[in-house]
C-alpha positions as CSV (number, residue, x, y, z in Angstrom):
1,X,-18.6,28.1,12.1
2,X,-16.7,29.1,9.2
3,X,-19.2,31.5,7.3
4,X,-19.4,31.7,3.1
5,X,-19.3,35.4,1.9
6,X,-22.9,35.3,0.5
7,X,-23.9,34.9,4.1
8,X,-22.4,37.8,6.2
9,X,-25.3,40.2,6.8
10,X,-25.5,43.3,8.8
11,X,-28.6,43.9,11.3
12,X,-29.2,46.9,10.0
13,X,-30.0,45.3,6.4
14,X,-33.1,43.4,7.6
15,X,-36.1,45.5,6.2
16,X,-38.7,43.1,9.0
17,X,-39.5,44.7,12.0
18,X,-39.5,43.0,15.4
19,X,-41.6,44.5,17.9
20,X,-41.2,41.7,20.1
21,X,-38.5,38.3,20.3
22,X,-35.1,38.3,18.6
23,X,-33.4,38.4,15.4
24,X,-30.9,36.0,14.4
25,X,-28.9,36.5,11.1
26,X,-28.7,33.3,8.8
27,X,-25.4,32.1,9.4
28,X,-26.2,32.1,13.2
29,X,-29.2,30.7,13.2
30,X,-27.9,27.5,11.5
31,X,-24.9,27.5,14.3
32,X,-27.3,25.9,16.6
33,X,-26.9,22.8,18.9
34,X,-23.4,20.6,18.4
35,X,-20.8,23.3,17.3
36,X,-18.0,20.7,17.0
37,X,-16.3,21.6,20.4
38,X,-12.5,22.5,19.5
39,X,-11.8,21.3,16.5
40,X,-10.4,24.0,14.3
41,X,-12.7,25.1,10.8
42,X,-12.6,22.2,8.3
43,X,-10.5,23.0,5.4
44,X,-13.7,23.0,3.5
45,X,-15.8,25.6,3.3
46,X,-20.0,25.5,3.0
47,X,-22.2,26.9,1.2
48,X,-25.1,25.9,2.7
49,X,-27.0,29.1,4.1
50,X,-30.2,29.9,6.2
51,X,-32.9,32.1,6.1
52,X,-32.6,34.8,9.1
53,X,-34.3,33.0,11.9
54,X,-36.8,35.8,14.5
55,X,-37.2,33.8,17.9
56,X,-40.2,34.3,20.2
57,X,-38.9,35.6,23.5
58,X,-41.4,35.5,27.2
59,X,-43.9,34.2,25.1
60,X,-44.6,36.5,22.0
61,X,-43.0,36.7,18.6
62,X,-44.3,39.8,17.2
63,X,-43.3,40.6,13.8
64,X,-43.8,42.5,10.5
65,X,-43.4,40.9,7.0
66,X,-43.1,43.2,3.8
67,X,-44.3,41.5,0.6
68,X,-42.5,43.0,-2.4
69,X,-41.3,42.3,-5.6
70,X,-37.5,42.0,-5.4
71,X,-34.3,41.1,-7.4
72,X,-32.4,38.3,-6.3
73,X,-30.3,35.6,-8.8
74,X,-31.0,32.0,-8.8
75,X,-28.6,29.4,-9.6
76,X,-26.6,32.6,-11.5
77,X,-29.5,33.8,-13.5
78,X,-31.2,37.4,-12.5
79,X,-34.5,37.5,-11.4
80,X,-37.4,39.9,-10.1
81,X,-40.0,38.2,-8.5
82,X,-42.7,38.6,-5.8
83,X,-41.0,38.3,-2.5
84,X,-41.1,38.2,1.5
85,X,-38.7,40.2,3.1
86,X,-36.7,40.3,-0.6
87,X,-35.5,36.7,-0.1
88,X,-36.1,34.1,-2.4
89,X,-37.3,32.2,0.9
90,X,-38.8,34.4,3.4
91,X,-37.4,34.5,7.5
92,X,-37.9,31.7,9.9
93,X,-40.2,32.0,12.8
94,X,-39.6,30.6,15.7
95,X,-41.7,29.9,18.9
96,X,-42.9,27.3,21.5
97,X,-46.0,25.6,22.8
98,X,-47.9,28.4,24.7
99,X,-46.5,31.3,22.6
100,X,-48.5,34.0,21.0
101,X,-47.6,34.8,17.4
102,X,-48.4,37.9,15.8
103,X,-47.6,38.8,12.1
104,X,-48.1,42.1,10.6
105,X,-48.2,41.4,6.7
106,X,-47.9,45.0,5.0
107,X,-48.6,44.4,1.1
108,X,-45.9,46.4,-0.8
109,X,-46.9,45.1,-4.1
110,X,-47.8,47.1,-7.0
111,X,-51.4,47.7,-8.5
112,X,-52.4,44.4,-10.5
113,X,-51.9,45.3,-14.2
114,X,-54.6,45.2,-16.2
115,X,-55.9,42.0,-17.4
116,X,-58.0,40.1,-20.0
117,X,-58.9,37.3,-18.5
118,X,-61.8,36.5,-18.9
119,X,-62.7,34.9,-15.0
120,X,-61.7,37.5,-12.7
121,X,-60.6,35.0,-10.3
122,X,-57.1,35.4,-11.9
123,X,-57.3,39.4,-12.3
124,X,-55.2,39.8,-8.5
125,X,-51.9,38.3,-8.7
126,X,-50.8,41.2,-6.2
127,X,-53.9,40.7,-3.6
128,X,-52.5,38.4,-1.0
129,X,-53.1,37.3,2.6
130,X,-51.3,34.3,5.2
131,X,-51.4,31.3,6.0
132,X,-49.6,29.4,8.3
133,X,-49.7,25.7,7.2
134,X,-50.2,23.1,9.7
135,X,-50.5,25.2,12.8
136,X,-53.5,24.4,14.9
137,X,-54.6,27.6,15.5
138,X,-58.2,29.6,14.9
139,X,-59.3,29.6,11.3
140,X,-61.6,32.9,12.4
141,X,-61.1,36.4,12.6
142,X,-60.4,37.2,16.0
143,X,-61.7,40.6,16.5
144,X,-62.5,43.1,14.4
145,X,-59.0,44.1,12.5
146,X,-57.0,41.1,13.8
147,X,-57.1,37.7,12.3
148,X,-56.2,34.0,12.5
149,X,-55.6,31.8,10.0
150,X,-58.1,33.6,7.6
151,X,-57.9,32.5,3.9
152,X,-61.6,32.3,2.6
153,X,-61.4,35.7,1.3
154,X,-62.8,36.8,-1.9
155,X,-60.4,37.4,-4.6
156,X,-60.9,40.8,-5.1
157,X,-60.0,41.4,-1.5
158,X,-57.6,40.2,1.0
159,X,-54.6,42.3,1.3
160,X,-54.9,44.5,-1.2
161,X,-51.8,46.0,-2.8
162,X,-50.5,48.9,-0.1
163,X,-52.8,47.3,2.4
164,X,-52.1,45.8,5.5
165,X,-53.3,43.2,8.0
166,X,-52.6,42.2,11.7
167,X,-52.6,38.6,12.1
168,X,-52.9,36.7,15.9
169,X,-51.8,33.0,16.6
170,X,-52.2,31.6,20.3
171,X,-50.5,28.4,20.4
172,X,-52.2,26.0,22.5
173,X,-49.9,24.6,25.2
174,X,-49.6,21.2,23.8
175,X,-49.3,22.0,20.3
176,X,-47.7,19.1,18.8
177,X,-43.6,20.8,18.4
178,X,-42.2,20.5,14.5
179,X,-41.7,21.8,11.7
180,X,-44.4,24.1,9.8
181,X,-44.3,26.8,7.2
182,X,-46.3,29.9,5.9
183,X,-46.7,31.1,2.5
184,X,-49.6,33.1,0.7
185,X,-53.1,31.4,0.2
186,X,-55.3,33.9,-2.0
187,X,-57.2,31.8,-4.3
188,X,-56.5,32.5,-8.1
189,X,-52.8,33.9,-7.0
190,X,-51.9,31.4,-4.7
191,X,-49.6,29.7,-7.5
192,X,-48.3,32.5,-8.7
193,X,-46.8,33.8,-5.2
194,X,-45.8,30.4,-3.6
195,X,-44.3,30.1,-7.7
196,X,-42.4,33.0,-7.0
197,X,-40.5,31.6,-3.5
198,X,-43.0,33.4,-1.2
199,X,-42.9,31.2,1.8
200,X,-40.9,30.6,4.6
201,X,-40.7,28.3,8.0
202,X,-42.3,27.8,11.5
203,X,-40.6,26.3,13.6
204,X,-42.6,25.3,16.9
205,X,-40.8,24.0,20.2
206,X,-41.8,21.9,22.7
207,X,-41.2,18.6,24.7
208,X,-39.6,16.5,21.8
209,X,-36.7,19.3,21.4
210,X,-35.6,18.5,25.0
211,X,-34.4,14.9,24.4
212,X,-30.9,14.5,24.7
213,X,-29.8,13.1,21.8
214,X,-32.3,15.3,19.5
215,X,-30.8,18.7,21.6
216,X,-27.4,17.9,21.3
217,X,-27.6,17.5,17.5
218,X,-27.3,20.7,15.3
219,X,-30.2,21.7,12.9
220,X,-30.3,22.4,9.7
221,X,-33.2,23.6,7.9
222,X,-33.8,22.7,3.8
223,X,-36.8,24.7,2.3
224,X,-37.3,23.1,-1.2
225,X,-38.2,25.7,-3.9
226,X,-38.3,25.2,-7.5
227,X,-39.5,28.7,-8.6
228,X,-41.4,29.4,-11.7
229,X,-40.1,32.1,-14.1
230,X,-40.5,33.1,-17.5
231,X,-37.2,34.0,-19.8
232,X,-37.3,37.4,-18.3
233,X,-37.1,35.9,-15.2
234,X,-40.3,37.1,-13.9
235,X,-43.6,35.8,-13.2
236,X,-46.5,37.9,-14.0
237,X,-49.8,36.1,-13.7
238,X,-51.5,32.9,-13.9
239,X,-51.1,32.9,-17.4
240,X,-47.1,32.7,-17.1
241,X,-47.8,30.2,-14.4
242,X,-49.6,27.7,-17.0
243,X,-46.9,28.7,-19.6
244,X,-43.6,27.6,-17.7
245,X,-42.2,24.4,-16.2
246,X,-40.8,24.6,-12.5
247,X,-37.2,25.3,-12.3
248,X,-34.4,22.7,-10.7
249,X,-35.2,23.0,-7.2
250,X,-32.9,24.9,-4.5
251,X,-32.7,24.9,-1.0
252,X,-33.2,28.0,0.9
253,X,-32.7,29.9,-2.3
254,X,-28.9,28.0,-3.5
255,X,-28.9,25.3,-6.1
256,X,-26.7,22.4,-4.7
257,X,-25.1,23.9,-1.4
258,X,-22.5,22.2,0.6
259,X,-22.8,20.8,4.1
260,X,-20.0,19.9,6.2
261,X,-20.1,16.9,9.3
262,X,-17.9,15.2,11.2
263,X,-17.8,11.4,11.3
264,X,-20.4,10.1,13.6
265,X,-21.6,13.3,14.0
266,X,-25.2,13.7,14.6
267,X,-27.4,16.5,12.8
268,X,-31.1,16.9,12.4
269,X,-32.7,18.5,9.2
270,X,-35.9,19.8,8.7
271,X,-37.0,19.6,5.4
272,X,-40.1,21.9,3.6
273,X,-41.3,21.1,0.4
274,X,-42.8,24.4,-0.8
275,X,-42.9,23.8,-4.3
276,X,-45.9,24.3,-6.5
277,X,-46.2,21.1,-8.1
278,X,-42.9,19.2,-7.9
279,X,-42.5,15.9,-5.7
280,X,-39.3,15.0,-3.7
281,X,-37.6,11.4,-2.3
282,X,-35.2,12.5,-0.3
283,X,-32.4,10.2,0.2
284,X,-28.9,10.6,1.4
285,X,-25.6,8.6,-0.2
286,X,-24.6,5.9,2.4
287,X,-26.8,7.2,5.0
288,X,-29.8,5.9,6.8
289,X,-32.5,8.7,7.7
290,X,-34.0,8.4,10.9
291,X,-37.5,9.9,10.8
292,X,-38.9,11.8,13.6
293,X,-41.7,13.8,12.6
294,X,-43.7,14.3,9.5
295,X,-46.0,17.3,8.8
296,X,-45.1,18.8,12.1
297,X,-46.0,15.9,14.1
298,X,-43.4,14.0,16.5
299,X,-43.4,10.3,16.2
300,X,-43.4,8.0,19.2
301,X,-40.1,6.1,17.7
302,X,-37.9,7.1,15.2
303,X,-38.5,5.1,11.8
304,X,-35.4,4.5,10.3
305,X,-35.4,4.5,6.5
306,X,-32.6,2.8,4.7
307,X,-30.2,4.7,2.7
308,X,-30.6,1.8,-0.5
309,X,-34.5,2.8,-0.4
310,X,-35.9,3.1,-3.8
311,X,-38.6,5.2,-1.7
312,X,-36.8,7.2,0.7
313,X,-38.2,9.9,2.2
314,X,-41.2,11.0,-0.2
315,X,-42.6,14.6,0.5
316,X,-45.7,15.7,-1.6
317,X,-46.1,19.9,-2.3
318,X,-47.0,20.9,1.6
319,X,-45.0,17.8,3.2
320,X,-42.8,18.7,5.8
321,X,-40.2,15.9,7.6
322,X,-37.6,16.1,10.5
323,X,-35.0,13.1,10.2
324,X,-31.9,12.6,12.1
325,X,-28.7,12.2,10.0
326,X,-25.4,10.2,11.7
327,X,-22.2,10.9,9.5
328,X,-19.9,8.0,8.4
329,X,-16.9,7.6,7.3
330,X,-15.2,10.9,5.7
331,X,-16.0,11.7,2.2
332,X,-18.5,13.2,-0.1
333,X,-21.7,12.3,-1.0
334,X,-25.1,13.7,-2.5
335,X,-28.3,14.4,-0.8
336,X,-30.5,13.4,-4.0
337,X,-34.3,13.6,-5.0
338,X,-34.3,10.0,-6.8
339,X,-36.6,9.5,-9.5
340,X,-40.2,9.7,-8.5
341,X,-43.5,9.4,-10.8
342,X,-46.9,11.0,-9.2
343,X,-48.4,11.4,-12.3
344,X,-45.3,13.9,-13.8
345,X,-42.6,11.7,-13.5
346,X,-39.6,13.8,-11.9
347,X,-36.0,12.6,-12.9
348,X,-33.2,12.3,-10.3
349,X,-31.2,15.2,-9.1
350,X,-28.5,15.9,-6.7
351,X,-30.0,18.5,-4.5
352,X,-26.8,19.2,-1.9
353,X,-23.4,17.8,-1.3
354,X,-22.2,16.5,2.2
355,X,-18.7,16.6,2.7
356,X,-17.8,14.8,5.8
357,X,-14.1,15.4,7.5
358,X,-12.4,16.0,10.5
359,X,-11.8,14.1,14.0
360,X,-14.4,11.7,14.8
361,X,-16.9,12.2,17.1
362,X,-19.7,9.2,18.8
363,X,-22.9,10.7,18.4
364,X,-26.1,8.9,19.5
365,X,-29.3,8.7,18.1
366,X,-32.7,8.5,20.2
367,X,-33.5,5.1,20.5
368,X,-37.4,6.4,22.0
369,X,-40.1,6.7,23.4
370,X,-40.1,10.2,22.8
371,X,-43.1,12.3,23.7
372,X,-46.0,13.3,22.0
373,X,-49.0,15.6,22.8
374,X,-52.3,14.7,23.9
375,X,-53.8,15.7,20.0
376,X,-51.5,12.9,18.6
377,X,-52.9,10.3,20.8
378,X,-54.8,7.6,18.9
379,X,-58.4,7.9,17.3
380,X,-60.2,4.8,18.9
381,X,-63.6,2.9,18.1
382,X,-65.0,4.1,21.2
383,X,-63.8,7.8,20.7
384,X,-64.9,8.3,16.6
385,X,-68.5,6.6,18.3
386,X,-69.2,8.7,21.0
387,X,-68.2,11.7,19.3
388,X,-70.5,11.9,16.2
389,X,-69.1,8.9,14.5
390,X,-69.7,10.5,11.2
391,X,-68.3,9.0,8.0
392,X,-68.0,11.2,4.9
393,X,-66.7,10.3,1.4
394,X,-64.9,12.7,-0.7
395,X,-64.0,12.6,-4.6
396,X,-61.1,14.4,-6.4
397,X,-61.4,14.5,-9.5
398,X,-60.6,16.3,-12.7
399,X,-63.6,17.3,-15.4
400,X,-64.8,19.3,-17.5
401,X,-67.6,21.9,-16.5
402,X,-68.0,25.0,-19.5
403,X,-70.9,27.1,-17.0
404,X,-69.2,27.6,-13.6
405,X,-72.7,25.6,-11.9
406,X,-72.1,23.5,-9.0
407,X,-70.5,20.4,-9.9
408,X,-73.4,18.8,-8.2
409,X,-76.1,20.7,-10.7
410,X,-76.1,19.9,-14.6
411,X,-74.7,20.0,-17.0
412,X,-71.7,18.8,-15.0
413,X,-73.2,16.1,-12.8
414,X,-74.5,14.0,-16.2
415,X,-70.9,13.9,-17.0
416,X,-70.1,11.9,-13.8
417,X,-70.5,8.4,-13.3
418,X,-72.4,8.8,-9.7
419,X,-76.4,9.9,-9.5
420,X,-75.7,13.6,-8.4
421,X,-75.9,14.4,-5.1
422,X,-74.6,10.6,-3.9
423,X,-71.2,12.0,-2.9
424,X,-69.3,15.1,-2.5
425,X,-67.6,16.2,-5.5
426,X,-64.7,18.5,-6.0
427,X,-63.5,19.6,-9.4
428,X,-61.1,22.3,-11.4
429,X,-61.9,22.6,-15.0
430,X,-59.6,22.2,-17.7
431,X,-59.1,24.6,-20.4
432,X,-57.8,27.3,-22.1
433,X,-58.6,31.0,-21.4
434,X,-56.2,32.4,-23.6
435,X,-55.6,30.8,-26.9
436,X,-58.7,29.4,-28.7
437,X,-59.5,25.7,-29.3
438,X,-56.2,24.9,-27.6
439,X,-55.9,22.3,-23.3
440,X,-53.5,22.3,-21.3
441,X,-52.9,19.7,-19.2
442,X,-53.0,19.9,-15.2
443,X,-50.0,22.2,-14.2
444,X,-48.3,21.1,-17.4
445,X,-46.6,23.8,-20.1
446,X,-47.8,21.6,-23.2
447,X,-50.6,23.2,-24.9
448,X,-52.4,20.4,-27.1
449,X,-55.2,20.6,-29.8
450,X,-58.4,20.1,-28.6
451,X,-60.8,17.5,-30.6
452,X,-63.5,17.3,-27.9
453,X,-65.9,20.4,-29.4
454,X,-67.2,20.0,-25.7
455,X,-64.1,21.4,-24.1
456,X,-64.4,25.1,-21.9
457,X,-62.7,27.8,-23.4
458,X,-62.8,30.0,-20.0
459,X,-61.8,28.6,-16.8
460,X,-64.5,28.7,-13.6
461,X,-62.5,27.6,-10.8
462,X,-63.6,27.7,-7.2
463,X,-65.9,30.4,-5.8
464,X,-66.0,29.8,-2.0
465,X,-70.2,31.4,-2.5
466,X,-70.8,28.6,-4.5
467,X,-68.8,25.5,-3.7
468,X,-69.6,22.6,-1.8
469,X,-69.3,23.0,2.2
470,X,-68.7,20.2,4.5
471,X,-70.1,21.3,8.0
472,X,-68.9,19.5,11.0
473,X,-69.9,19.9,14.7
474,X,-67.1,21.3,17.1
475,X,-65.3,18.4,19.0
476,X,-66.7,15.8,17.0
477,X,-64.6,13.2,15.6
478,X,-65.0,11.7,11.8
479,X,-63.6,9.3,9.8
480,X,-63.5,10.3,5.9
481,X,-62.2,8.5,2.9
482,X,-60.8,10.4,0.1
483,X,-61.2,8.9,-3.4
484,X,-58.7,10.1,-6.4
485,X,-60.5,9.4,-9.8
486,X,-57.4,10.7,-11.9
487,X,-53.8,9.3,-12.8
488,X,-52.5,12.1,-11.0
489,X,-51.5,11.8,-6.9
490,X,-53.2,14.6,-5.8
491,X,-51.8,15.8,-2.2
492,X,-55.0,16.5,-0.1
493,X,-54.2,19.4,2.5
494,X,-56.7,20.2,5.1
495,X,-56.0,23.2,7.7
496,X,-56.5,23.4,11.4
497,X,-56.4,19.6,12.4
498,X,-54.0,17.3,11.9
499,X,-55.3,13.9,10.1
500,X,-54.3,10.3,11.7
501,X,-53.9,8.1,8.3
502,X,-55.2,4.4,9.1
503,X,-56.4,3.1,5.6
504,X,-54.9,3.4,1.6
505,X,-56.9,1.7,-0.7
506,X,-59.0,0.1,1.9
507,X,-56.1,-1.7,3.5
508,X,-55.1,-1.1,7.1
509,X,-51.0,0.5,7.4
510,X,-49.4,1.3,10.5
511,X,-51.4,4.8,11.7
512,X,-49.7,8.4,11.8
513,X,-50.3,12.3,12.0
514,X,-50.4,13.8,8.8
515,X,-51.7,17.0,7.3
516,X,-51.0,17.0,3.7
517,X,-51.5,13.2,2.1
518,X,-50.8,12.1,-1.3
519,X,-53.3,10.2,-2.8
520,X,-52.3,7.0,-4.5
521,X,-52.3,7.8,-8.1
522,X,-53.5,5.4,-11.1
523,X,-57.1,6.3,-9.6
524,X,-60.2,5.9,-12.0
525,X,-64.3,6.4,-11.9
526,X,-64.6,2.6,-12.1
527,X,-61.7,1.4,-10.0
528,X,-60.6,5.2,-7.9
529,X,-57.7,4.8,-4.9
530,X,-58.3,6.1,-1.7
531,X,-56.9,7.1,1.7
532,X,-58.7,7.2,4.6
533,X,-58.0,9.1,7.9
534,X,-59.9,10.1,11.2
535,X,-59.6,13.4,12.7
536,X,-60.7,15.8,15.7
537,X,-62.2,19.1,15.2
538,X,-61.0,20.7,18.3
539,X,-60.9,24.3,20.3
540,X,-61.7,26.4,17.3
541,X,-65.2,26.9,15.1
542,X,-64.9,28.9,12.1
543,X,-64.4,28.1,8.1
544,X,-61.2,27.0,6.5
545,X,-60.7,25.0,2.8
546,X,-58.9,21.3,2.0
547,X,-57.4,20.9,-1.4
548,X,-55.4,19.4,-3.4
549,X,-51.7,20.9,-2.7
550,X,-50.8,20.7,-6.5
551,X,-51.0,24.9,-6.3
552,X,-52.7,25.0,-10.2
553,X,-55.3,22.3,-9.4
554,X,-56.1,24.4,-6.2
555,X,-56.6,27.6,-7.7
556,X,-58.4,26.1,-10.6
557,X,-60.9,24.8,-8.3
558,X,-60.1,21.4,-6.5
559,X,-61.2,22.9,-3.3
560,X,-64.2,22.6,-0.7
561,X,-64.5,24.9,2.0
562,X,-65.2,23.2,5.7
563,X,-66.9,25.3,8.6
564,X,-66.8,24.1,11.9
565,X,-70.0,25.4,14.2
């Protein structure tokens, strides 16, 4: 593969350690499947890089991550910003069904400057910890020192700055194989770090990988950033985070990179979206997208989606989608995010050019079944009743709440339409910590005048001590509809289990696995929209959050922890 400058990197140069699998450099990680047999390099030369990929070999993947701040330049334009491995995407990890994964994160951050913000949520932009997003893996602490997939830690705490912690990851043996990612979860700096560009990909292999047509194809992997910087091109604190706009986004760190094909050629991309607030709808000039998996999560048949699709392939903050791509007839066209409204209407933008020249080849695409795992298989009737049959109802919404109570306790209950206690509510508070009588709106850089004299001047976001907890019986199975009272499509995440969607707004659709769903937006307290989904709590007790994936409303608070016992 003909390689661009930028990408040529020495072995030597990678800061991660690697006690146990292998280390493939960017360019060679993306070299994988189809290499074109013998035609000669096109006469056009990409741009289009990869993170370095680490590979799990007999069964472990055993790595260290350094978290840093770090100069890089995006899209021309210097910048020093919090980092993983000093990438403006972190490496890819790679394993299989039945692997172990361990992660030592090692906190190289500085001190957190001093602060006066008034909630001390917000007083640890350099704390951090890990999440691995998707995965099916133990929410616990393993043993003492070693942990899972651990993010209910206080503020103050986690990984403090020159701290370290050893993470463990058993994949189960039938863990559905896709496409995940990782990225920091600390609440009150979880925007601020994802913001910066600290995440990076999983990559989990299994049956689905095998099948012929889907082997043969060569991957490509798109992680969609649009950072957040100031005009220093930094990012200091949840303060700059509420004071800037996301950037344009890139894709594994380059604004508009080129991709080369041959006609008929057969690729498949995984897309991320690890932005903090920005939507994407994917489509591809000329080109049908053949669907595979979404959120990590194989489908039985590919769905093809057609390339004139006002909606193409829509991807919420947390979304992740494999599709297959077929070339056609040489030429150039655009991989574009077309124009999308969740609430923040996002304009369209050419994200990548495909150039597609030299001899043809005749590539096929999987026609199906292909296989799933045993945890995708339908939720019946008969299985949600004779496992608990509980149905629970769930409200996001935004309010105001100026005393940090409960939102079931007054004062902020009288302001909800609902006797309190009736249903679960979540909530962040609006407001403005730093500039008297002054809102901003959700994620938004406007600062308006405030006429309400009822407004909060100091933000009291979630506190995992006092928030509502959803407790939930080990193998049980529920069915739970999720009501959005705002204008805004709010992306529910929930860790751990993946979510089987069967209702939105009340009306039956075509079931699939999920683990991040936006929620149709346009909601109110008289008439709110709704998605409703049934799901397994399997193999693992232990506490873990759901939230909204909209990074700002989650660290302000739109966030209920759930403990499985």
């Amino acid at each position: 593969m003909s390689q661009p400058e930028n990408t040529r990197r020495q072995f030597l140069r990678l800061s991660y350690t690697v006690g146990a699998g292998l280390a493939l450099p960017g360019w060679l990680a993306a070299c994988g499947g189809n290499d074109g047999g013998d035609d000669p390099t096109p006469p056009v030369v990409e741009t289009f890089v990869e993170p370095d990929r680490l590979l799990s070999e007999r069964g472990l993947l055993d790595v260290q991550l350094r978290f840093a701040f770090a100069h890089n330049t995006l899209d021309g334009r210097p910048v020093h910003l919090r980092a993983i491995e000093g990438g403006l995407t972190g490496p890819t990890l790679e394993i299989r069904a039945g692997d172990m994964l361990r992660v030592l994160v090692r906190n190289d951050l500085p001190p957190n400057p001093a602060s006066t913000e008034p909630n001390w949520t917000f007083r640890y932009p350099n704390n951090t910890n890990f999440h691995t997003h998707g995965l099916h893996v133990d929410p616990g602490i393993e043993r003492p020192g070693v942990y899972g997939d651990y993010v209910v830690d206080d503020p103050r705490e986690g990984i403090v700055p020159g701290g370290t912690r050893q993470h463990e990851f058993n994949i189960v043996e039938d863990h559905p194989p896709g496409t995940y990612w990782y990225h920091p979860h600390l609440h009150g700096a979880t925007a601020v770090q994802v913001g910066s560009g600290m995440a990076g990909a999983i990559i989990v292999r299994g049956p689905a990988d095998e099948v012929p047509e889907i082997k043969a194809a060569r991957e490509r992997l798109f992680v969609f950033q649009a950072p957040l910087i100031d005009a220093n091109g930094e990012l200091a604190d949840f303060a700059s985070v509420l004071a800037v706009s996301e950037t344009p986004f890139v894709i594994n760190g380059v604004r508009r990179p080129r991709l080369v094909m041959r006609p008929g050629e057969v690729q498949r991309w995984r897309f991320v979206n690890a932005a903090v607030t920005g939507y994407l709808n994917l489509g591809l000039d000329g080109h049908d997208l053949h669907l595979i998996g979404h959120d990590g999560n194989p489908r039985r048949y590919p769905q093809t989606i057609p390339a004139d699709a006002a909606e193409s392939v829509v991807m919420a903050p947390g979304n992740r989608d494999d599709v297959l791509v077929k070339a056609g007839a040489p030429g150039t066209y655009y991989l574009r995010t077309r124009a999308y409204n969740s609430g923040f209407p996002v304009p369209e933008d050419i994200l990548a050019e495909v150039v597609v020249v030299g001899d043809p080849m005749d590539m096929p695409l999987p026609a199906g079944p292909l296989p799933l795992s045993e945890i995708l298989d339908p939720v019946s009737d008969e299985e949600l009743a004779s496992h608990g049959g509980l149905k629970r109802e769930i409200v996001l919404r935004v309010i105001s709440n100026n005393n940090g109570s409960p939102i079931t306790d007054a004062p902020a209950a009288e302001l909800l339409p609902v006797p309190p206690g009736e249903l679960p509510i979540w909530t962040y508070q609006t407001g403005n910590t730093f500039a008297a009588n002054r809102v901003f709106a959700m994620g938004s850089a406007t600062g308006l005048p405030s006429t309400d004299p009822q407004m909060p001047t100091v933000y009291y976001p979630y506190q995992s001590s006092r928030s509502i907890k959803q407790t939930i019986a080990l193998d049980s199975v529920e069915e739970w509809t999720v009501y959005n009272m705002d204008g805004v499509q709010h992306p529910l995440h929930i860790h751990i289990n993946p979510i089987w969607i069967i209702k939105i707004n009340g009306e039956p659709v075509e079931p699939f696995w999920a683990d991040t769903i936006p929620l149709p937006r346009g909601g109110t307290p008289e008439a709110p929209t709704s998605v409703t989904f049934r799901t397994r709590f399997l193999d693992y007790p232990g506490p873990f959050v759901m939230h909204c994936h909209l990074l700002v409303h989650e660290d302000l608070g739109m966030m209920q922890r759930v403990e499985v016992v």
